[in-house]
C-alpha positions in Angstrom: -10.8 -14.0 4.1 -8.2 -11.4 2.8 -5.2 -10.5 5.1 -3.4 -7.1 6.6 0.0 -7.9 7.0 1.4 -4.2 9.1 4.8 -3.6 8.3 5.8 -3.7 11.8 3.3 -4.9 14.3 0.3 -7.6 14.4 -1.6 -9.0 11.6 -5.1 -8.0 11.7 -8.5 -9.8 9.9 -11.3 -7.7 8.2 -14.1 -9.3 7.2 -16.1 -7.8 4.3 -19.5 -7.3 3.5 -21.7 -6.3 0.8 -18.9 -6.1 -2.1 -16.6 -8.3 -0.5 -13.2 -6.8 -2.4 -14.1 -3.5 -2.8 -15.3 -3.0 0.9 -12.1 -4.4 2.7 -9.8 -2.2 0.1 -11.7 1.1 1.2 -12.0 0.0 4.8 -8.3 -0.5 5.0 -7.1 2.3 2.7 -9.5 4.3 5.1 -8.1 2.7 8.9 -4.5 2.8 7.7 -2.5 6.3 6.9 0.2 4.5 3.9 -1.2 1.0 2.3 1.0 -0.7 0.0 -1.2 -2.9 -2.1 1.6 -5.5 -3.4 2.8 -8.7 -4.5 3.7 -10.6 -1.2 4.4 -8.8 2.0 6.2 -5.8 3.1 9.4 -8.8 5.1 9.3 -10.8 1.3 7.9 -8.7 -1.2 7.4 -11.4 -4.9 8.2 -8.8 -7.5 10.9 -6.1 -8.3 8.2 -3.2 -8.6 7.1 -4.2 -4.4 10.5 -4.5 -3.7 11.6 -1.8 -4.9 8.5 0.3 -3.1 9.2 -1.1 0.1 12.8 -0.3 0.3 11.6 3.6 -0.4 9.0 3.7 2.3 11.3 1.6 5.0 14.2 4.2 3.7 12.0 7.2 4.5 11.1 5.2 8.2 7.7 5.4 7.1 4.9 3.0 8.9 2.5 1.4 6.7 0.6 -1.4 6.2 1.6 -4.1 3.4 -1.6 -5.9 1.8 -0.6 -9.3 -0.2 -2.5 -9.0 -3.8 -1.6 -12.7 -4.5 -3.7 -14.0 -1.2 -6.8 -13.3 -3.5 -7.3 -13.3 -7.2 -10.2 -11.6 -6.3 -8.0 -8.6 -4.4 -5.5 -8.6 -7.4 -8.2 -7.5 -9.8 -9.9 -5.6 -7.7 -7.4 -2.7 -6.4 -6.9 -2.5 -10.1 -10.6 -1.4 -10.7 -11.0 0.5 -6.8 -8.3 2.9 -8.4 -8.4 2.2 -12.3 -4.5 1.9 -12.5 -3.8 -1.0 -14.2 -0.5 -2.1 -12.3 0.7 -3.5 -8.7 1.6 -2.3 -6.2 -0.5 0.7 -5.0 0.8 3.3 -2.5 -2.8 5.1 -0.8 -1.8 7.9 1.7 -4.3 8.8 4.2 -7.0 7.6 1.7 -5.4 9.5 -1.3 -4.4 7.0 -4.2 -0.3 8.2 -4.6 0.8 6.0 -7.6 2.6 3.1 -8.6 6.2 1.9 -8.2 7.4 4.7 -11.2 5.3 7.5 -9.4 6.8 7.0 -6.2 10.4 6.3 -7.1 10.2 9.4 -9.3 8.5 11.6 -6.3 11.5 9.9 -3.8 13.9 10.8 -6.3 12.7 14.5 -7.0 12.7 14.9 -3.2 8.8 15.6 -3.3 7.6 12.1 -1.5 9.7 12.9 1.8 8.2 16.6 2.2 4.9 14.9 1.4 4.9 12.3 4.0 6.5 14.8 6.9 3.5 17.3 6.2 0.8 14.7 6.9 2.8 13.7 9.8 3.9 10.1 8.9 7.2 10.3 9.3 9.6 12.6 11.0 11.5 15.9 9.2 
């Protein structure tokens, strides 16, 4: 049973079906507006890349939902081949595939990720 771990609120279960990895990534990528597929959780992220990820989205007060890739070994290959990007974590914004840690550093530092996120209504101007 793989875990949602919100960044602010309650933890909640999904149970998957069919294709047990792929099913919960798209069903959670399409209940939640920002997923952050990472290592460990948005409160104690276990690599530099998450941590780093994290600290942009909390920076920007935007609310998202933090999935733990190391829960499952199962998960940890399987958001790799759901998006066929080879690297953790994975930033999905309302059920678009953003980037990695490089992409959204580089659009937080360009000033593009802000303007992004205030269009689509997740966090405030």
């Amino acid at each position: 049973m793989m875990t949602l771990i919100e960044r602010r609120d309650a933890v909640t279960e999904v149970t998957a079906t069919a294709d047990p990895v792929h099913d919960f990534i798209a069903k959670t990528i399409a209940d939640n507006p920002v997923v952050l597929f990472m290592k460990g959780t948005p409160d104690e992220p276990r690599c530099g890349f998450s941590a780093v990820t994290v600290q942009i989205l909390d920076h920007l007060g935007a609310n998202f939902v933090g999935v733990d890739v190391l829960q499952d070994e199962g998960l940890r290959n399987g958001i790799k081949t759901f998006s066929d990007w080879p690297t953790i974590p994975q930033l999905y914004v309302q059920g678009e595939f953003l980037g990695g840690s490089d992409i959204v550093r580089q659009m937080f530092q360009s000033g593009e990720l802000k303007p992004l996120l205030t269009e689509k209504g997740l966090i405030e101007g």
